[in-house]
C-alpha positions as CSV (number, residue, x, y, z in Angstrom):
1,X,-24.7,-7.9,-2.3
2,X,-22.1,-10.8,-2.1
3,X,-19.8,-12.0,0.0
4,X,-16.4,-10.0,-0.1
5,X,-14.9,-11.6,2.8
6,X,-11.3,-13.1,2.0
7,X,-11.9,-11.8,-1.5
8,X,-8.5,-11.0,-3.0
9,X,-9.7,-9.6,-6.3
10,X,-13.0,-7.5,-4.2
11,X,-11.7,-4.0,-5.6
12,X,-13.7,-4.0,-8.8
13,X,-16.7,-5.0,-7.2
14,X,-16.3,-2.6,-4.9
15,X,-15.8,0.3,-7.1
16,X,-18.9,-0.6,-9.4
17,X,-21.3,-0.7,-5.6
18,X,-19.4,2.6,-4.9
19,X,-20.2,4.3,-8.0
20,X,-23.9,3.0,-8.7
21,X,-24.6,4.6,-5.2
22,X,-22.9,8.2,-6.4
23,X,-20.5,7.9,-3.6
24,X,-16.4,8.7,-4.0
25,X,-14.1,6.2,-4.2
26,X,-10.9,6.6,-1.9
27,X,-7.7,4.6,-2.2
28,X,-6.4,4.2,0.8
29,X,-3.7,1.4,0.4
30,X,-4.1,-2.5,0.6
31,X,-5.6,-3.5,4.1
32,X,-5.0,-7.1,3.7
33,X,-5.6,-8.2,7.2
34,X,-9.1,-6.2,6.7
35,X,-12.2,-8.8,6.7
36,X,-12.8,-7.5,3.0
37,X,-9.0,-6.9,1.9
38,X,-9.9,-3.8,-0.4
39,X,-7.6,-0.5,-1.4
40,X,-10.8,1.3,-1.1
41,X,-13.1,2.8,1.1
42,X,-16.5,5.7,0.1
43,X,-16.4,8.7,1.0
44,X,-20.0,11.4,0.3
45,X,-21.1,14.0,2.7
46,X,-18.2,13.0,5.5
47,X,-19.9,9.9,5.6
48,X,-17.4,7.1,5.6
49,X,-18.2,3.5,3.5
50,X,-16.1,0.5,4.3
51,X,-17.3,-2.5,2.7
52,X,-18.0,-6.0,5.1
53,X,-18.6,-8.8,4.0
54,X,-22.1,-8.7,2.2
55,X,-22.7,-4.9,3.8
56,X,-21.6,-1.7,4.1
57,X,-20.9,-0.4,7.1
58,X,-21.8,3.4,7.1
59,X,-20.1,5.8,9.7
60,X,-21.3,9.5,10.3
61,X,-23.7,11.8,11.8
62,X,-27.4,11.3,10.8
63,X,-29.7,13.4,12.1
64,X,-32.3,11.8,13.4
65,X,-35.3,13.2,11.7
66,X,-34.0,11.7,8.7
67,X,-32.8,8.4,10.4
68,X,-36.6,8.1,11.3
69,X,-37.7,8.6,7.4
70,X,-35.3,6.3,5.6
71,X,-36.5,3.9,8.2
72,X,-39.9,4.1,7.7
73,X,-39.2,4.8,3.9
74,X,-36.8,2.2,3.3
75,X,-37.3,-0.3,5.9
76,X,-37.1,-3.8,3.4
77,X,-33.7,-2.3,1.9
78,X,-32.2,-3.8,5.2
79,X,-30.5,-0.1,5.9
80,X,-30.1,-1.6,9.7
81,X,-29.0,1.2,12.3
82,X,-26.1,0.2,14.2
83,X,-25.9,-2.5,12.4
84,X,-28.6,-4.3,14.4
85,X,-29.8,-7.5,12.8
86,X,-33.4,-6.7,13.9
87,X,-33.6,-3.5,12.2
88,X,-34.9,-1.7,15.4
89,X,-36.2,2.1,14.6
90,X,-33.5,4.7,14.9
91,X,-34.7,6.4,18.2
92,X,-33.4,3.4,20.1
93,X,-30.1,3.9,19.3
94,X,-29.5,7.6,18.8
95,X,-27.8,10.1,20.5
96,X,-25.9,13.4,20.2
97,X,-22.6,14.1,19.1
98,X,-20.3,14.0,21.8
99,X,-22.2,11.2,24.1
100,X,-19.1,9.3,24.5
101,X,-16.9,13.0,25.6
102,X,-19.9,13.6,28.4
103,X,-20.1,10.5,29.4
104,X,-16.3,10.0,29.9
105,X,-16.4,11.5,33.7
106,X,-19.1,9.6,34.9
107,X,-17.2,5.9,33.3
108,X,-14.2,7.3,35.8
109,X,-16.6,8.0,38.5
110,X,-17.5,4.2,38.3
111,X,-13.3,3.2,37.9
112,X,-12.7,4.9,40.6
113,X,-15.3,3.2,42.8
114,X,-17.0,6.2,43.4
115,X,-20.7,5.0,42.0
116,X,-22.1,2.0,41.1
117,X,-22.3,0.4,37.6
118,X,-26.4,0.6,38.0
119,X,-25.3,4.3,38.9
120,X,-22.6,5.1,35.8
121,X,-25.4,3.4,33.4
122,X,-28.4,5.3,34.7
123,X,-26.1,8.4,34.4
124,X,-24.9,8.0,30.4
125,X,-28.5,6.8,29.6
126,X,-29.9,10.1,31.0
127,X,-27.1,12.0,28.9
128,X,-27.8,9.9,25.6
129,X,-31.3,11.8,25.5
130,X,-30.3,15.8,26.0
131,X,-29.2,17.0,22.8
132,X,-29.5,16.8,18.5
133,X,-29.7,13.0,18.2
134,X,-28.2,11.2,15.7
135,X,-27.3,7.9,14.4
136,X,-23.5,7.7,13.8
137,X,-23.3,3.8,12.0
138,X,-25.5,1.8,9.8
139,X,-25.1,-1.4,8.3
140,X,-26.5,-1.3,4.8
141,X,-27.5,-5.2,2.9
142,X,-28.6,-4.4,-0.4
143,X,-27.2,-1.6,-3.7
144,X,-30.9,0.0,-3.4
145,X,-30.6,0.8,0.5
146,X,-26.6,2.0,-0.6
147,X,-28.3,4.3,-3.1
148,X,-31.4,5.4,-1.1
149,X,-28.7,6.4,1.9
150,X,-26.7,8.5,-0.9
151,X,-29.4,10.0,-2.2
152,X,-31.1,11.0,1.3
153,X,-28.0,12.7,2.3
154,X,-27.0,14.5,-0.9
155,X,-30.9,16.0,-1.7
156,X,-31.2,16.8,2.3
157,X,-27.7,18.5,2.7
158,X,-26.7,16.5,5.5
159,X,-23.0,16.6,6.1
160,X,-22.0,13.3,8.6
């Protein structure tokens, strides 16, 4: 993919990526201080596509079972979970759903100087494994990893 950053005239591009991958395209108004400055983001399965500069960044709920098979699947399409440079497998950065909501009590346990950060850490680490895990944003490098990402949530059902 190539570099959209600062790209005034990125919308065409954007559209063609969008539409080779079989993924909606959604106006949603000039974001000009955006690091891509498009009208339009993706939208397929309540999945969300904003474009970056040579990526997409991909936001939703993926269950991890099929986080785990595009990665070992599709690991050279560079379709990096959490947007990690190293491409690390998808189990070290799953979780479920409403980590953030559980964890929220135990962050104002720690404002409040009632526990330790070593304490608030160990806590939200130990609530990051109960649960469906999924991976809710990857960063995706090349049209083929786009596609593959489409296609692996449209023949699998998986609504984001």
């Amino acid at each position: 993919m190539i570099n959209l950053a600062g790209v005034k005239t990125c919308d065409e591009t954007i559209q063609q990526e969008l539409k080779e991958a079989g993924i909606k395209a959604v106006m949603v108004g000039k974001r000009e201080r955006r690091e891509v400055p498009s009208e339009y983001i993706g939208v397929s399965n309540n999945f969300i596509f904003t474009r970056a500069w040579y990526y997409w960044v991909v936001t939703g709920y993926m269950p991890l079972q099929y986080a785990k098979e595009m990665y070992e699947k599709y690991k050279d399409l560079n379709i990096r979970v959490a947007g990690h440079c190293g491409n690390p497998p998808p189990e070290e950065w799953c979780k479920p759903k409403n980590h953030v909501e559980r964890c929220q009590p135990i962050v104002d346990q720690f404002w409040d100087h009632k526990i330790s950060h070593e304490e608030c850490d160990e806590r939200c680490r130990e609530l990051r494994k109960q649960g469906d895990q999924f991976v809710d944003c990857y960063h995706i490098d090349t049209q083929e990893g786009l596609n593959c990402f489409v296609e692996t949530i449209k023949n699998n059902g998986i609504i984001g």
